[in-house]
N, C-alpha and C positions, 0 to 999 in steps of 0.2 A: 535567500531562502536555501540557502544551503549547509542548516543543520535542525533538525525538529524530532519532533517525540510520541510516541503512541500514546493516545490519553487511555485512561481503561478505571471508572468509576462504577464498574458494575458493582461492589460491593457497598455502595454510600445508600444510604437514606432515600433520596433523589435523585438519580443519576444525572439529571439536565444539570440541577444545580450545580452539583460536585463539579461536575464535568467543566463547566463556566468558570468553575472556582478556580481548577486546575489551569486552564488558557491564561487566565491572566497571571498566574504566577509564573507558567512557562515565558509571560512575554518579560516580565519582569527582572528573569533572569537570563534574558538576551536571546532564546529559539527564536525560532522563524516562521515555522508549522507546527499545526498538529494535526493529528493522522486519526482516524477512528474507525476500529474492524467492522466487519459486518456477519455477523451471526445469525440468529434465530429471534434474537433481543431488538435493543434497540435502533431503532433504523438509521442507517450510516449518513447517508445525506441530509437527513432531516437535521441531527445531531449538528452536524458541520453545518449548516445554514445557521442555527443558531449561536454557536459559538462564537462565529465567525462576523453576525451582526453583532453579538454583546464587545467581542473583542477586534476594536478596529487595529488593522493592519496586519496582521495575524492569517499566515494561509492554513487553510483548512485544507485534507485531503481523504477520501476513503479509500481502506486498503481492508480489505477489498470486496466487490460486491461479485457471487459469482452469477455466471451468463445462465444457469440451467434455474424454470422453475421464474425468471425474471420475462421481460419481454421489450426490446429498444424503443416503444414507445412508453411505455412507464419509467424506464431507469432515464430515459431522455429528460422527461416530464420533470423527476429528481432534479436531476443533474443541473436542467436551466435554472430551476426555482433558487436552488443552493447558488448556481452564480449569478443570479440577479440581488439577490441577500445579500452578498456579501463583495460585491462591486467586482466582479472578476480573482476573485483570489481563492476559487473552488478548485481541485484537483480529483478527477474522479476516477478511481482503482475500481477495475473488474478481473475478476477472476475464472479459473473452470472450476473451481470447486474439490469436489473428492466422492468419486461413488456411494461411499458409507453415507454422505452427507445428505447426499442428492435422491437417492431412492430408499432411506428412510427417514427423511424428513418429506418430502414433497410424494414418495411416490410416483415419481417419472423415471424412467429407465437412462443409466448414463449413458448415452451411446453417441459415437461421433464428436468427442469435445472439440480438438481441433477448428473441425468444419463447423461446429457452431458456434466458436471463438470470431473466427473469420467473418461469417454472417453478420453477428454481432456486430462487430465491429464497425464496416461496413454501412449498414443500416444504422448503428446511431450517430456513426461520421454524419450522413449526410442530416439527420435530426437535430445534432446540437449546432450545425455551422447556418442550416439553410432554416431550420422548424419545417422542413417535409422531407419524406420520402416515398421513393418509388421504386420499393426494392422488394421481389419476388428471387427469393431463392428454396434449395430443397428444403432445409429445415424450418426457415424463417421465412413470413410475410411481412414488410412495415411499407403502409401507405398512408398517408394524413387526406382523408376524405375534407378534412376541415385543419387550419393550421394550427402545427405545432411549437408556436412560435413561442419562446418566453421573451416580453420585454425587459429591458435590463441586461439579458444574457448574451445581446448581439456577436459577442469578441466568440462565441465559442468556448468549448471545457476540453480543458488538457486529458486525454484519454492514456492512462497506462495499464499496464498490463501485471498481473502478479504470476508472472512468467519464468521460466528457468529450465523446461526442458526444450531441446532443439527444435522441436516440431512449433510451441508455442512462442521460440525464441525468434524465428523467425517472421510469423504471420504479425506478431509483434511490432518487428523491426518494419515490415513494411505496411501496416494500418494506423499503427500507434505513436504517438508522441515518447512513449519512455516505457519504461518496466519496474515492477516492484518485487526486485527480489529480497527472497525472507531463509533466514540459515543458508545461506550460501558467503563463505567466508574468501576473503581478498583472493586467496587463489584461487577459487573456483569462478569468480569474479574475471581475473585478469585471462586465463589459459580459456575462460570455455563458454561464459557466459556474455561479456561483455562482446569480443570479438562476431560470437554469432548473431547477436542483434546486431550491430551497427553493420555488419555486412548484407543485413537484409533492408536495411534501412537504407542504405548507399547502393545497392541495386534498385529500388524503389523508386531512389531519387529524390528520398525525404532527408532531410536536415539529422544530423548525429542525436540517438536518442539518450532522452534523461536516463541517466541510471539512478533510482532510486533505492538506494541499501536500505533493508527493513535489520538492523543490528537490535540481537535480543545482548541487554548490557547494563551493569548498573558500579559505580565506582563505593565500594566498600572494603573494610581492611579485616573483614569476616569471610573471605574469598572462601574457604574449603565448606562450609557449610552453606552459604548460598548457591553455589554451582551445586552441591547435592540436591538444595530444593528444586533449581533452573534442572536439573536432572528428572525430576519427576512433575513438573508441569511442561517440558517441552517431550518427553516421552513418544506422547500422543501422536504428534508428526513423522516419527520414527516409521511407521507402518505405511506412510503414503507413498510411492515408486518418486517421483517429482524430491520429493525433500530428503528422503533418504539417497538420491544421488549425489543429491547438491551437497549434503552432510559428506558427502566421500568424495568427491571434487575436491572440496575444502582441507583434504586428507585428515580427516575425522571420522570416530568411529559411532560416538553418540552426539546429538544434538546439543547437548548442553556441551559440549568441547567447541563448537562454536561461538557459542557463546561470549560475551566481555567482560568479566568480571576482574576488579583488580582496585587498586588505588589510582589516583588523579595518573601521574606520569604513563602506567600502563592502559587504560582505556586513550587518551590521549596518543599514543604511539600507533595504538591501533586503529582509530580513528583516520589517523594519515594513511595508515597501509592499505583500508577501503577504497582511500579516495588517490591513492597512485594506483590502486589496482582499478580505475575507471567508474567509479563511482560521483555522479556528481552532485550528488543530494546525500545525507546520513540521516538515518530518524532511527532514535533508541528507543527499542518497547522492552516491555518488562522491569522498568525503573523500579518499580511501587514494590519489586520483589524482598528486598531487604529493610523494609519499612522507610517511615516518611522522611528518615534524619540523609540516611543515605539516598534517597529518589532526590533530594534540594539538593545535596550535594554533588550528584550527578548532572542534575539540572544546572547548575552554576557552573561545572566544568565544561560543560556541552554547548552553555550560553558563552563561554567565551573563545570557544574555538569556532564559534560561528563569527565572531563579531569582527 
């Protein structure tokens, strides 16, 4: 499982289907995972339980669900369902989200993300390993009056994190199994990100965590005009403090310069330099940017640096 891809079928007819269609062409061309956002839209673990029963062998994972607005005995609820589906091979991404997001979509006020990262965490540890908890803290209450157990799900769900500032980089390293960083390029990786998780994770006392690179990338010989478009669909994250550091970490100035766009030898090159810079999982999102000829082509590159 260490190379996979964002699926992203919001634009099809049916996204179930599309989305189904898409897994097994990924498997076919040798991926390992696929990954599925979580929005406003379609619901990310429902998504991945399904996939992941039509397509056997094939890890599913969300990236990412955030903590505000959610509550650990429902995302738990998700969580076990989707690994009992699909026989342990669920991976579940939570997020903090972004204030734009958070108090105009839900109407709750962002306050305290950290500390209710932590809570989070915490409280669904003890939900998806045991199905109860008995966890009163400031922000959060999760107690199973009745059990919260999914059968099937016994092994537990791989909890990571879409983490990348120091405060979250941390609580991370010591609650979570791994982290999913997204625009943060190999140097921002090796010098600042990688080092602060597994040092919170090795004070903890927990096992070295996954690093899961979320790489926006697609292998085309159209490179100056798809980095223009990857220019104005990744934009958007420019504005958030978290991704705009990461973007200058990476010594980049806009997001799309993180970005991988290039022919087979160049995404390949850089594919290695993710994973010398501590990377131990790759998943490329943003495939589908240059149309379908180049997404298979990408796909078939990505399938064989996994293999």
């Amino acid at each position: 499982m260490t190379v996979g891809v964002a699926l992203n079928a919001t634009d099809a007819g049916n996204q179930i289907d599309a989305t189904v269609r898409l897994a097994r062409e990924a498997v076919d061309a040798g991926l390992r995972s696929a990954w599925f956002g979580q929005t406003f839209g379609a619901d990310s673990p429902q998504l991945a339980a399904i996939v992941g029963r039509e397509v056997p062998g094939l890890h599913v994972g969300t990236s990412a669900i955030p903590v505000f607005g959610r509550h650990p005995l429902l995302v738990s609820s998700q969580a076990q369902t989707a690994q009992a589906a699909t026989h342990g091979r669920y991976h579940l991404g939570l997020a903090l989200g972004t204030k734009l997001l958070t108090e105009t979509g839900f109407g709750i006020p962002y306050e305290r993300p950290i500390a209710r990262l932590r809570e989070f965490l915490v409280a669904l540890r003890q939900l998806t390993d045991t199905g109860t908890a008995d966890f009163h803290g400031e922000l959060l209450t999760a107690t199973t009056p009745v059990p919260a157990r999914v059968p099937g799900a016994e092994g537990g769900v791989p909890l990571l994190v879409a983490a990348m500032g120091p405060q979250a980089l941390r609580v991370s390293g010591e609650l979570a199994d791994g982290i999913l960083p997204y625009l943060a390029g190999p140097r921002a990786l090796a010098e600042h990100i990688v080092p602060t998780v597994t040092a919170a994770a090795r004070r903890a006392g927990r096992p070295a965590p996954r690093i899961v690179a979320i790489v926006h990338g697609v292998v085309t010989d159209d490179v100056d005009a798809v980095r223009a478009r990857a220019a104005e669909q990744l934009a958007f994250y420019e504005q958030f403090p978290s991704y705009a550091r990461a973007i200058e970490l990476s010594g980049a100035r806009r997001a799309a310069d993180v970005a991988v766009i290039g022919d087979e030898r160049t995404v390949a090159a850089e594919v290695r330099r993710y994973r010398d810079a501590g990377a131990t999982e790759v998943v490329f999102a943003g495939t589908e940017i240059a149309g379908d000829a180049d997404r298979r082509r990408t796909w078939n590159l990505l399938g064989e640096l996994a293999g």
